[in-house]
C-alpha positions in Angstrom: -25.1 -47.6 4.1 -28.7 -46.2 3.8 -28.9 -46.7 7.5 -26.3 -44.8 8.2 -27.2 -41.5 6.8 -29.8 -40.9 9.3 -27.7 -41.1 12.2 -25.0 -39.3 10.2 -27.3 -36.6 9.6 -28.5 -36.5 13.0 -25.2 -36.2 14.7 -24.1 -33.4 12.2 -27.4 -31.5 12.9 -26.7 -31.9 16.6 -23.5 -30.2 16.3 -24.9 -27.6 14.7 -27.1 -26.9 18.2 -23.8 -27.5 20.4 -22.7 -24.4 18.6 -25.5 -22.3 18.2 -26.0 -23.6 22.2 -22.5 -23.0 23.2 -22.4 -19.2 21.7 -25.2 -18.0 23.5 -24.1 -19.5 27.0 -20.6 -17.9 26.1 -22.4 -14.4 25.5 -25.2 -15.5 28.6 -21.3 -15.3 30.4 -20.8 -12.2 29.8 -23.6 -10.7 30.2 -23.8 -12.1 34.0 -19.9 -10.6 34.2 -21.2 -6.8 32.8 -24.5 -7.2 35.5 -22.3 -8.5 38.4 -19.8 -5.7 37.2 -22.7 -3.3 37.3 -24.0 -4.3 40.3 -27.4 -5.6 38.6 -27.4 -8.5 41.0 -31.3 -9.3 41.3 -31.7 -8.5 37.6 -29.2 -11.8 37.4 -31.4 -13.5 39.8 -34.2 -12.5 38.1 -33.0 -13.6 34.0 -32.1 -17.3 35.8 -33.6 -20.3 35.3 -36.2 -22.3 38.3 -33.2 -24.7 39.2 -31.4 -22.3 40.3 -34.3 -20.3 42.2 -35.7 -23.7 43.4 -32.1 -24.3 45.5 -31.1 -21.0 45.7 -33.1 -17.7 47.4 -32.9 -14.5 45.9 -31.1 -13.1 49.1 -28.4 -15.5 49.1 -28.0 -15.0 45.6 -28.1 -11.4 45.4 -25.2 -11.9 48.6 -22.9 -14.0 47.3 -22.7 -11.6 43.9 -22.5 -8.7 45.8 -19.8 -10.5 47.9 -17.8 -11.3 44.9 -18.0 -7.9 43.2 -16.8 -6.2 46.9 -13.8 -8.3 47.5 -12.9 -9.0 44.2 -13.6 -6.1 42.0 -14.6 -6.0 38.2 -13.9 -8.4 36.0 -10.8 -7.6 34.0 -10.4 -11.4 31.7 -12.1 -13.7 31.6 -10.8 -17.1 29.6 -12.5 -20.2 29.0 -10.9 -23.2 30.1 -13.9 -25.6 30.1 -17.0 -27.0 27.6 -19.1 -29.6 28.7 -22.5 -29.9 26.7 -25.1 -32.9 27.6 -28.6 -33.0 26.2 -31.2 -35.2 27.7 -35.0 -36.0 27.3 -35.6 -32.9 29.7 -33.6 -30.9 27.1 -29.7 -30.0 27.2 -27.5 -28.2 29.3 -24.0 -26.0 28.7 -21.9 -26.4 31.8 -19.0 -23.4 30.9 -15.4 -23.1 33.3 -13.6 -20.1 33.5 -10.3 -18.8 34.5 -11.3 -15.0 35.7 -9.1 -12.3 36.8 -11.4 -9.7 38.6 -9.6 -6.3 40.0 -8.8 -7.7 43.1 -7.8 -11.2 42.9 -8.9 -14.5 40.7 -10.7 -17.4 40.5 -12.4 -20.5 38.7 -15.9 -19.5 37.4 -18.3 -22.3 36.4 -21.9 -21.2 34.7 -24.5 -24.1 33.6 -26.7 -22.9 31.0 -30.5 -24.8 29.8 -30.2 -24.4 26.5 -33.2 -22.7 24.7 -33.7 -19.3 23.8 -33.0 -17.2 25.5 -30.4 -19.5 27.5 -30.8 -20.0 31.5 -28.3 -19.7 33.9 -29.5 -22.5 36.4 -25.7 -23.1 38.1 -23.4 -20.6 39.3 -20.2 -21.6 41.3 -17.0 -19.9 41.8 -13.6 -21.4 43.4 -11.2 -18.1 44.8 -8.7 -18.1 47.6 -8.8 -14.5 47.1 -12.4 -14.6 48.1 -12.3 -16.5 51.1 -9.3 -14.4 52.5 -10.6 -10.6 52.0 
């Protein structure tokens, strides 16, 4: 049994990081929706981690968002549907899904957060037929 409260103890101190590291991604969320709903698409760029930079250029980016906000419109709900959390030896990583209903149409939001403080965004992908057809 005294072997056990270490791991016990570790497990219930690491769920106290998937919260505190799954709050702040959720708020990270919607602070990218009141930017992309603003139209602050390089300050998004800017605030996100060098994984994303690293695959993604600013001007592609900054596109894409701007892309979104013109055919679909501001975001009116947006409801999580997803959690997944992983940490790692190269530190942890909140992948959040969301079902969004923008102005103009809908789609499936997925944001991938490092952990740390602040948060990174370092994965942005969206899934919308209403995209791809205005």
């Amino acid at each position: 049994m005294r072997r056990l409260f270490p791991i016990v103890l570790s497990a219930a101190l690491a769920g106290c990081s998937v919260g505190k590291d799954t709050e702040a991604s959720q708020q990270g969320v919607a602070s990218f929706h009141q930017q992309l709903d603003a139209g602050r698409f390089d300050a998004i760029y800017d605030g996100s981690g060098a994984e994303l930079k690293a695959v993604t250029p600013r001007p592609q980016f900054v596109a894409l968002l701007d892309n979104i906000h013109r055919k679909l419109g501001a975001v009116k709900d947006a409801r999580q549907v997803g959690l997944n959390v992983n940490y790692g030896t190269s530190g942890g990583a909140v992948t959040l899904t969301y079902q969004t209903q923008f102005a103009s149409g809908s789609g499936t939001e997925q944001f991938v957060f490092r952990t740390g403080k602040p948060p990174l965004l370092i994965g942005y992908h969206i899934e919308s037929n209403d995209l791809m057809t205005k």
